[in-house]
C-alpha positions as CSV (number, residue, x, y, z in Angstrom):
1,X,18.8,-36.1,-13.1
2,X,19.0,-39.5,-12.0
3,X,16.1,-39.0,-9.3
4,X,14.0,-38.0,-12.3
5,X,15.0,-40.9,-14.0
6,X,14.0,-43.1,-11.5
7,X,10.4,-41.4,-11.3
8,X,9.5,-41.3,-14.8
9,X,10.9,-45.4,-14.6
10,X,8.6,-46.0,-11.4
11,X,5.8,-44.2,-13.3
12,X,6.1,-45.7,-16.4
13,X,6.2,-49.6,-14.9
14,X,3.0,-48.5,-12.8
15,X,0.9,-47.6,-15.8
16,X,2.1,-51.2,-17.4
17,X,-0.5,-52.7,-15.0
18,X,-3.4,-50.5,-15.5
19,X,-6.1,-50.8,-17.8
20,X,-5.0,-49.1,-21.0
21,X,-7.2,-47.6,-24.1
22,X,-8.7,-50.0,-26.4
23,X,-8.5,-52.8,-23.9
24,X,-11.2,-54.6,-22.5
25,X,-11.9,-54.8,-19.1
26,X,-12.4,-58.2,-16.7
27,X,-15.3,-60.3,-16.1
28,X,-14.7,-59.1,-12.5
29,X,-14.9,-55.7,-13.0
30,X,-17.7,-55.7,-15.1
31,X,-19.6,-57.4,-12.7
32,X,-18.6,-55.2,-9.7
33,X,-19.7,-52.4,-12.0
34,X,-22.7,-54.3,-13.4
35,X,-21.3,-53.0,-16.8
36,X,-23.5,-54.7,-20.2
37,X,-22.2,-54.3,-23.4
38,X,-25.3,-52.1,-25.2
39,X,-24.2,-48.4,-23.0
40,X,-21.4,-45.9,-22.6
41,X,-20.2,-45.9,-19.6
42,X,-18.5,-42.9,-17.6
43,X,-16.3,-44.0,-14.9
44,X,-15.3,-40.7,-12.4
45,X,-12.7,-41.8,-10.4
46,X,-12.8,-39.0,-7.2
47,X,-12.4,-38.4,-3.2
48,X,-13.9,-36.0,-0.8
49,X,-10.0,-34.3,-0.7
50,X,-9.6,-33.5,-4.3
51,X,-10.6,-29.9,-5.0
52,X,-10.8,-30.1,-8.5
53,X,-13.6,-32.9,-7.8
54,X,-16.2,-30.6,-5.4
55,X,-16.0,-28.7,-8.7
56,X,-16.5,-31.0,-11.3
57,X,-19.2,-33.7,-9.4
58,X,-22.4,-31.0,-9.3
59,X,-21.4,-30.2,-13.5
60,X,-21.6,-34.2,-13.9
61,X,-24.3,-34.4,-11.7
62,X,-26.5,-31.9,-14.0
63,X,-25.1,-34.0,-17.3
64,X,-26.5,-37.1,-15.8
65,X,-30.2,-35.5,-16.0
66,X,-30.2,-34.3,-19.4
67,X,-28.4,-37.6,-21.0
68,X,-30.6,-40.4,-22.3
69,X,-29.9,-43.0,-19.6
70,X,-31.0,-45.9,-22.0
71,X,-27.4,-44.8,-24.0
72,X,-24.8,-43.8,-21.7
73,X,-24.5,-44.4,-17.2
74,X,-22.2,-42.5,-15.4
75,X,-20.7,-44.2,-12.4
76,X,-18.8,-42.1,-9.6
77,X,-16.3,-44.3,-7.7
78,X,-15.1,-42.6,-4.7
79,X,-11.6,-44.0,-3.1
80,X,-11.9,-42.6,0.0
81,X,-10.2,-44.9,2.4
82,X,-13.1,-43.8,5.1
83,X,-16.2,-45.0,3.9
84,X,-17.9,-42.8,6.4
85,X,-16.4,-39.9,4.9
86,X,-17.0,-40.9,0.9
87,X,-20.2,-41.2,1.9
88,X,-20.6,-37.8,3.3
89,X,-19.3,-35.9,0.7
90,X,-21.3,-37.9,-2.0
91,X,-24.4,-36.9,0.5
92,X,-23.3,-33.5,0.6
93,X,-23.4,-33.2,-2.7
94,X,-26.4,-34.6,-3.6
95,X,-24.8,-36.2,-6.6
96,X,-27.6,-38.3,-8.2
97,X,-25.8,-41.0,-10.2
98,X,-24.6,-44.2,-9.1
99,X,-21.7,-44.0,-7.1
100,X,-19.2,-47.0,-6.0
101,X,-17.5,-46.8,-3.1
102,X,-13.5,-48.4,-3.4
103,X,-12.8,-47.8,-0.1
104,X,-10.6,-50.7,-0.6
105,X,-8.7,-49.6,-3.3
106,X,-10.2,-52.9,-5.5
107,X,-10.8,-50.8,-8.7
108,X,-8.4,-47.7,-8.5
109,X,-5.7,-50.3,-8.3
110,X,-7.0,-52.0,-11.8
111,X,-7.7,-48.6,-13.4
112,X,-4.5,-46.9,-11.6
113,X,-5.2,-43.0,-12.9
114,X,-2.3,-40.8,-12.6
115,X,-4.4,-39.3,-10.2
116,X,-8.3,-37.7,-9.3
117,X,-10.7,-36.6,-11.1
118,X,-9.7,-39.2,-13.4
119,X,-12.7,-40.1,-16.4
120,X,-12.6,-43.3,-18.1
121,X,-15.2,-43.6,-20.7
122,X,-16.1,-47.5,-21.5
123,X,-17.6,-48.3,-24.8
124,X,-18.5,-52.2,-25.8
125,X,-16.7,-53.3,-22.4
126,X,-13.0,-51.3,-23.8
127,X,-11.9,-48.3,-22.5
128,X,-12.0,-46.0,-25.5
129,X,-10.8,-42.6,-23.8
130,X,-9.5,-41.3,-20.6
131,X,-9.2,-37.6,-18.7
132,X,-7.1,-37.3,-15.7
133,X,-7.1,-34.1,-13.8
134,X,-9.4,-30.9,-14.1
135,X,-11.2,-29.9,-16.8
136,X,-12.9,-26.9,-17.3
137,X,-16.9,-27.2,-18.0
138,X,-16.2,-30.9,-18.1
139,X,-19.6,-31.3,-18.2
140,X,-19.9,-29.9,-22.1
141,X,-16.5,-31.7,-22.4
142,X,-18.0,-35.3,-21.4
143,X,-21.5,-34.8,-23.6
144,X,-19.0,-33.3,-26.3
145,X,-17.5,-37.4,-25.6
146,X,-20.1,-39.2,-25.5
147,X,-21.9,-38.5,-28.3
148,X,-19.0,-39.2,-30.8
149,X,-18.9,-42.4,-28.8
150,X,-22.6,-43.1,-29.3
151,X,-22.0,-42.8,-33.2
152,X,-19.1,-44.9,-33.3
């Protein structure tokens, strides 16, 4: 009992420093991310050793060619710790969106997702929503997202 005390705790304080829903992100991070204020933005947080994520990157990769670009950008950012290796499997994939490569751990550290695929959906520079882990057909589920966030 006390072990799972001290987890949900370690969790709990992690999340304290993360960018949470309805808060705006930095000047430097919206910079790195060449972010403006006039589109959605989806943020895909994955790495060449999530499963889940070989799944899910082709369905996003399809949503980006049939969204109106002018509206909403989806950015992948890989965290990899081997660029080499991020840059493979984005190849491999052919994923045809812009992709970021935080092989440093810079942005996953501000964001700090209880793990990958993790989607962050950014909306007048705030973080309006978030998905961690797999979703099914994610690809409906994001264009099902993103155009009640257009409307807003």
């Amino acid at each position: 009992m006390l072990k799972k005390l001290f987890l949900v705790s370690i969790l709990s304080v992690s999340t304290l420093f993360a960018f949470q829903i309805d808060e705006k992100l930095d000047a430097t991070t919206v910079e790195e991310l060449g972010l403006t204020k006039h589109k959605v933005y989806i943020l895909d947080f994955f790495a060449s050793w999530c499963v889940s994520c070989k799944i899910e990157l082709p369905l996003i990769s399809n949503l980006n060619n049939q969204i109106n670009q002018k509206k909403y950008k989806i950015i992948g950012i890989d965290v990899d710790k081997d660029l080499d290796k991020g840059k493979a499997f984005v190849e491999k994939l052919q994923l045809n969106f812009d992709i970021y490569y935080d092989n440093k751990s810079q942005l996953i550290s501000k964001f700090n997702p209880i793990g990958v695929p993790a989607i962050y959906y950014i909306k007048d520079l705030k973080i309006q929503k978030v998905i961690y882990g797999a979703v099914h057909n994610i690809d409906k589920k994001i264009a099902e997202d993103i155009k009640k966030l257009g409307e807003l």
